[in-house]
C-alpha positions as CSV (number, residue, x, y, z in Angstrom):
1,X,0.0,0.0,0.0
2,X,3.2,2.2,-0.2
3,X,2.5,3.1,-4.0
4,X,-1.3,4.5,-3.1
5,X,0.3,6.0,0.1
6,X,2.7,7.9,-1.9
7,X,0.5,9.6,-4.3
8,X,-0.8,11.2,-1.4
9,X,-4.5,11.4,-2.9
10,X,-6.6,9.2,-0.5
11,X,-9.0,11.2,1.1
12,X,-8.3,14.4,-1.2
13,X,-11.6,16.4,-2.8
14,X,-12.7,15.7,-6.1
15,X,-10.6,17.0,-9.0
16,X,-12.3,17.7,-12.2
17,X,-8.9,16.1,-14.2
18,X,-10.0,12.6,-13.0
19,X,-13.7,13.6,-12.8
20,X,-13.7,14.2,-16.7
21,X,-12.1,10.6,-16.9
22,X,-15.0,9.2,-15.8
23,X,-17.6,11.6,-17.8
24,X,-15.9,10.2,-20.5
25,X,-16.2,6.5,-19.3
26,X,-20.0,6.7,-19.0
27,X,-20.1,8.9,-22.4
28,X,-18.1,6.0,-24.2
29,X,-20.0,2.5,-22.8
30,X,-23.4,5.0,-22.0
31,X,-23.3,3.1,-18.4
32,X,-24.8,5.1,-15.5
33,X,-21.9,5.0,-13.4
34,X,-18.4,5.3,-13.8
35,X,-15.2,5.9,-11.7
36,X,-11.8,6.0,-10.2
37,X,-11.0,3.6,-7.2
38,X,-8.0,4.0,-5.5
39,X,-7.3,0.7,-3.0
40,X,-6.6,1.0,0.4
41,X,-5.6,-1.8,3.1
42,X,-9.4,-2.4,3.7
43,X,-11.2,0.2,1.4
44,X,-11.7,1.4,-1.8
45,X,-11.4,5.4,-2.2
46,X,-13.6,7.0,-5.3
47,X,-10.9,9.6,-6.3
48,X,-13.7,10.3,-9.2
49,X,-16.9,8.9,-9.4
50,X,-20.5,9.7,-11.5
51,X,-23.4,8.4,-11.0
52,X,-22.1,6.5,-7.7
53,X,-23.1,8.8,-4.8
54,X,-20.3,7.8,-2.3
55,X,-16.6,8.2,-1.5
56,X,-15.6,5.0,-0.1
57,X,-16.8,1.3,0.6
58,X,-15.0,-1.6,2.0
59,X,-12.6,-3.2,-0.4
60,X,-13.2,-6.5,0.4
61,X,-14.8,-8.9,-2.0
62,X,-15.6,-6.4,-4.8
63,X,-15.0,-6.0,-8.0
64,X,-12.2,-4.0,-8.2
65,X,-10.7,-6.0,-5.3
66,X,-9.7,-8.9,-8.4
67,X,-9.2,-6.1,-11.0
68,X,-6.4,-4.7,-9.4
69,X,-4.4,-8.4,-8.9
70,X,-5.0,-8.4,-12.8
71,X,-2.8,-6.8,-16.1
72,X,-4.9,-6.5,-17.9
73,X,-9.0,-5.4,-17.7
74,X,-11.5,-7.7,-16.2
75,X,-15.1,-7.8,-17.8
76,X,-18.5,-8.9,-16.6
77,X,-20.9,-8.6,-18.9
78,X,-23.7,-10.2,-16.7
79,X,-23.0,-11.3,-13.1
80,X,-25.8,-13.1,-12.4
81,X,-25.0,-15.7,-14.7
82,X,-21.1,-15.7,-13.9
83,X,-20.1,-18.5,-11.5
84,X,-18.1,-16.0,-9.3
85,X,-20.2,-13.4,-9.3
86,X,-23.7,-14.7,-8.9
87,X,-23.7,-14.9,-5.7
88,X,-22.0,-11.7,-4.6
89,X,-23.9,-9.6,-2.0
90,X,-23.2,-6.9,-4.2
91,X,-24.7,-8.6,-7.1
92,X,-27.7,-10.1,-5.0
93,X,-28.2,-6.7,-3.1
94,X,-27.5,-3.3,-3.4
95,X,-26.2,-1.6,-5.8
96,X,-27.4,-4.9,-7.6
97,X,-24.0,-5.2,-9.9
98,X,-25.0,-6.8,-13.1
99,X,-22.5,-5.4,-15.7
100,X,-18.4,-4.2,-14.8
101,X,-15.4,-3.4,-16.3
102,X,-12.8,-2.6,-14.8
103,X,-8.9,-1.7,-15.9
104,X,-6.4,-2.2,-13.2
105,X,-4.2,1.4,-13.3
106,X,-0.4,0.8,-12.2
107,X,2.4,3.4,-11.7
108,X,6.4,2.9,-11.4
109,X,7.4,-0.5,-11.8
110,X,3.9,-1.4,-12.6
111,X,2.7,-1.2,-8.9
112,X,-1.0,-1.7,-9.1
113,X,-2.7,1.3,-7.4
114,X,-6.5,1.2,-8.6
115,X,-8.8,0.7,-11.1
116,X,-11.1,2.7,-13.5
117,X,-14.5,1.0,-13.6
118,X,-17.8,1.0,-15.3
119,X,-21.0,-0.3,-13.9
120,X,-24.6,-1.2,-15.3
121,X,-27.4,-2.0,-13.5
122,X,-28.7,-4.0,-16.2
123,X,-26.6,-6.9,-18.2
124,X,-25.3,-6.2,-21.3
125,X,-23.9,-8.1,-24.3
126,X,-20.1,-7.0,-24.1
127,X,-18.1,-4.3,-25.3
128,X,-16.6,-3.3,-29.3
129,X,-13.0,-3.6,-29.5
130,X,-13.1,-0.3,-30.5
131,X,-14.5,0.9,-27.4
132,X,-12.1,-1.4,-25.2
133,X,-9.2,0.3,-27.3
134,X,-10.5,3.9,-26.0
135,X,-11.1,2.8,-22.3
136,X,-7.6,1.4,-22.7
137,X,-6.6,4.8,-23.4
138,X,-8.5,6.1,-21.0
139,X,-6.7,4.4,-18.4
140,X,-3.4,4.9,-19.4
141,X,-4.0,8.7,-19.3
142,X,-5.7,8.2,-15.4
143,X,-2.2,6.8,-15.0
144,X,-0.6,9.6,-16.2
145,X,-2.4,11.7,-13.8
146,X,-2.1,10.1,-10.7
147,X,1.3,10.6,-10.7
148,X,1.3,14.0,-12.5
149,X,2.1,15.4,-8.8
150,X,5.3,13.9,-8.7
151,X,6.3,14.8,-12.4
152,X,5.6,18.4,-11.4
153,X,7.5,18.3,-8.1
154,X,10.1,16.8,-9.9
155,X,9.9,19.4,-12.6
156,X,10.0,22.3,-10.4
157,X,13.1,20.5,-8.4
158,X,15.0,20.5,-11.7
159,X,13.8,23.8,-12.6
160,X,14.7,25.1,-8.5
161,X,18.1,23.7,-9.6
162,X,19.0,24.7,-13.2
163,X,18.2,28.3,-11.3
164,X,20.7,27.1,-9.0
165,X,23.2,26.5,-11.2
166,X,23.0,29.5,-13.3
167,X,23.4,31.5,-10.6
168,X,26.2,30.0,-9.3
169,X,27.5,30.4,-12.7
170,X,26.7,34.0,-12.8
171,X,28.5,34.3,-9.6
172,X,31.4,32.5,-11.0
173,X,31.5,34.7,-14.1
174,X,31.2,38.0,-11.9
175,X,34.1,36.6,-9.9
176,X,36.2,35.9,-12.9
177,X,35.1,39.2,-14.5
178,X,37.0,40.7,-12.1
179,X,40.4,39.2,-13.4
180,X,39.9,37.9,-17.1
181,X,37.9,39.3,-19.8
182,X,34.5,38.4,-20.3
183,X,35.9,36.4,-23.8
184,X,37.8,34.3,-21.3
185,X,35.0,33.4,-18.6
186,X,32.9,32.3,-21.1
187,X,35.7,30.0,-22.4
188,X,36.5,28.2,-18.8
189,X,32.7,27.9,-17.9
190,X,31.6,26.7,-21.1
191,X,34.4,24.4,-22.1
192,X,35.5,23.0,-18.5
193,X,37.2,20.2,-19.7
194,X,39.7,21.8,-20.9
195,X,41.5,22.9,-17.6
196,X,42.8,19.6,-17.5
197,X,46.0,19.4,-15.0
198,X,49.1,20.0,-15.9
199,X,51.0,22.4,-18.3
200,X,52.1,22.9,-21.9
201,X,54.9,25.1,-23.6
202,X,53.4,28.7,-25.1
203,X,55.1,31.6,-26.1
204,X,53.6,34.6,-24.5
205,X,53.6,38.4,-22.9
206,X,53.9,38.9,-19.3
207,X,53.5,42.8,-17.6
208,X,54.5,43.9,-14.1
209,X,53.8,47.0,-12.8
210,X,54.1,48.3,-9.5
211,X,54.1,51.6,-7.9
212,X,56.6,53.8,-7.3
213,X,57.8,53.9,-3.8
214,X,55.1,52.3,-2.3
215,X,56.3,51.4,0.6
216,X,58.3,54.6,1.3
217,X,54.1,55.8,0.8
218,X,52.9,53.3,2.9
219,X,55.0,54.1,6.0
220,X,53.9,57.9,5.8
221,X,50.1,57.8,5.1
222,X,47.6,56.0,7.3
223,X,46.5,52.4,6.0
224,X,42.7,54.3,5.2
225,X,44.5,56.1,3.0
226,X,46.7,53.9,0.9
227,X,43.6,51.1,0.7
228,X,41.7,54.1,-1.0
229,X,44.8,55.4,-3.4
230,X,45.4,51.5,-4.4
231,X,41.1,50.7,-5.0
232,X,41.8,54.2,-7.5
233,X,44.5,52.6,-8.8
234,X,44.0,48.9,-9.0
235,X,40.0,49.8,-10.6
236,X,41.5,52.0,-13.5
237,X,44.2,49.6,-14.3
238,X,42.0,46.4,-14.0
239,X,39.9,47.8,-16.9
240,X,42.6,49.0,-19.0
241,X,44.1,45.1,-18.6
242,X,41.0,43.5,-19.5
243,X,40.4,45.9,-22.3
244,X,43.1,44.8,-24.2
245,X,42.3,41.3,-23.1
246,X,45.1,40.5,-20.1
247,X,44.4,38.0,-17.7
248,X,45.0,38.8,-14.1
249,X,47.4,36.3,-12.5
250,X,48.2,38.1,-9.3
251,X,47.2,41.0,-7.5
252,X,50.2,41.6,-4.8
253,X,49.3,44.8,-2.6
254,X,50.6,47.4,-5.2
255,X,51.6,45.0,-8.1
256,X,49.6,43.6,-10.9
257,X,51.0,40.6,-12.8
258,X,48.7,40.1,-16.0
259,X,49.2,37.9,-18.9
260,X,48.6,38.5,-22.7
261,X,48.2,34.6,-24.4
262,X,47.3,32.3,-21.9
263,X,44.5,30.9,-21.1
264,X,43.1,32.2,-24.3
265,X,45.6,31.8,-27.0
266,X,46.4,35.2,-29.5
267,X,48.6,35.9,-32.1
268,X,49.2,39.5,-31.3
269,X,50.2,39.3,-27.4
270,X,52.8,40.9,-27.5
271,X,51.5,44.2,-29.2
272,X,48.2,44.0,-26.7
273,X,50.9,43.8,-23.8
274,X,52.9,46.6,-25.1
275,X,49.2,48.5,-25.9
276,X,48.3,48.0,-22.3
277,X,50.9,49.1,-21.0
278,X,50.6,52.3,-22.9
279,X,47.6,53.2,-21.9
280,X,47.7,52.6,-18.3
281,X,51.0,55.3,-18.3
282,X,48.3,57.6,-20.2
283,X,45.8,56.5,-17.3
284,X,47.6,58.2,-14.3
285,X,47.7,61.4,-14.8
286,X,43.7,60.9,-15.1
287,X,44.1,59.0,-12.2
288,X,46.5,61.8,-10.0
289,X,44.0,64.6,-11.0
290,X,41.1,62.3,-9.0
291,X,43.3,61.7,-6.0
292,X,44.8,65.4,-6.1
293,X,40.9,66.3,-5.9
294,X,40.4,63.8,-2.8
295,X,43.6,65.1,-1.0
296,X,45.7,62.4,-1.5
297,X,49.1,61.9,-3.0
298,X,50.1,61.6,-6.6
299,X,51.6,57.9,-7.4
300,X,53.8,56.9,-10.0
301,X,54.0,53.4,-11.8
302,X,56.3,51.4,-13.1
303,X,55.6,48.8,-16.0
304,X,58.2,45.8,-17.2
305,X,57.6,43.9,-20.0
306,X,58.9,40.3,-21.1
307,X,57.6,38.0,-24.3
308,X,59.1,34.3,-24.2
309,X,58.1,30.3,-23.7
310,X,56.7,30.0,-20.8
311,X,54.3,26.1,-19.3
312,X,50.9,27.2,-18.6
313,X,48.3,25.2,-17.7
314,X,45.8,24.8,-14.4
């Protein structure tokens, strides 16, 4: 009783996605009553029903009590001439049973969870194939919806975590948009696999810069100050370095160590290094006029550049 447990739909209120089921049932076989059992330990629960009048009755010896320890459907086309049926008190008394069929309904692993009957009160010859093929269908779409609840959940899990992931992802890019262009980011996160450990030979352009006696500076102003002179500094150099597509390897109190051709491969490192470097000279005497403005000291940087074979790699 696990399965019917975990659909968590015994005692639940009518829904009109199983209730249209059963219209459909009665429409179909033009039977007076129609509906969708779901089997407890000792009851039967009407999920859906039409033309029934009650929720629940005791499982025991009914109808749907044998269809569900079938595969396939069980029909009676007239119980009081079938052997096993004759007899039955609800065949000999009320609701006086004479016609059923009834289509067990499974879920995972084909656990049998209910049924999806129809009843006459009068016998009747049998049922088309036609007709059986549609109730067939019928049934497999009651399936379907039984465990639609857990498809959803699942759904919205999948769709709590894809959120999840691009976020993180978002994050990550942020965080890497801090030291690598936005060319590069997209490179690492979309082609992981290719960080793979270790190293390989590639010729490319490495730039230091520094500041000019920094620590002379460092000594003589108060540690609010320098912290505010280096974010200055460090945010108008960062965005020259990514500009000209650098990637930040090291960020050492004063000192920037960026290279041009790794992880991202270029032809024309060397003139991007040289370009950088350029424009980040140009960049401080912006950068001096800001700080003159906020009372703080002028600064000075020095920039070294080197091109040769060097083993990059994660």
């Amino acid at each position: 009783m696990d399965a019917v447990h975990s659909l968590e739909l015994l005692d639940t209120d009518p829904e009109d996605r199983f209730d249209r089921i059963c219209r459909l049932v009665r429409e179909i076989l033009g039977v007076p009553v129609s509906y969708i059992a779901l089997m407890d330990d000792d009851r039967q629960f009407f999920k859906a029903e039409c033309g029934l009048g009650v929720r629940e009755t005791p499982r025991e010896g009914t109808f749907c009590d044998m269809t569900i320890r079938r595969t396939g459907p069980m029909l009676v086309p007239n119980a009081d001439a079938h052997p096993a049926w004759k007899d039955s008190p609800f065949v000999c008394g009320p609701p006086f049973v004479k016609f059923y069929l009834g289509f067990p309904l499974f879920i995972k692993e084909m656990q049998a969870v209910g049924t999806l009957c129809a009843l006459d009160f009068e016998p009747r010859e049998g049922v088309e194939e036609e007709r059986m093929a549609l109730l067939n269908d019928l049934a497999r779409i009651a399936e379907t919806e039984l465990t639609l609840k857990d498809v959803l959940e699942t759904q919205a899990q999948l769709i709590a975590r894809e959120a999840e992931l691009r976020e993180r992802k978002n994050f990550i890019r942020r965080v890497l948009g801090r030291y690598v262009t936005d060319e590069v980011a997209e490179h690492v996160l979309s082609s992981p696999e290719e960080l793979h450990i270790g190293g390989e030979r590639r010729e490319v352009t490495i730039l230091m810069s520094d500041l000019r006696g920094f620590t002379v500076m460092s000594d003589k102003l108060g540690p609010e100050k320098v912290v505010q002179i280096l974010n200055h500094y460090l945010h108008h150099m960062v965005e020259i370095v990514l500009k000209w597509g650098g990637t930040i390897d090291e960020i050492i109190g004063d000192a920037l160590l960026i290279i041009f051709g790794a992880p991202l491969e270029m032809d024309d490192h060397a003139k991007r290094a040289a370009s950088c470097a350029i424009e980040m000279q140009q960049a401080m005497k912006n950068l001096n006029d800001i700080l003159t403005k906020e009372g703080l000291v002028e600064i000075h940087c020095g920039i070294g550049l080197n091109t040769g074979e060097v083993v990059v790699g994660n």
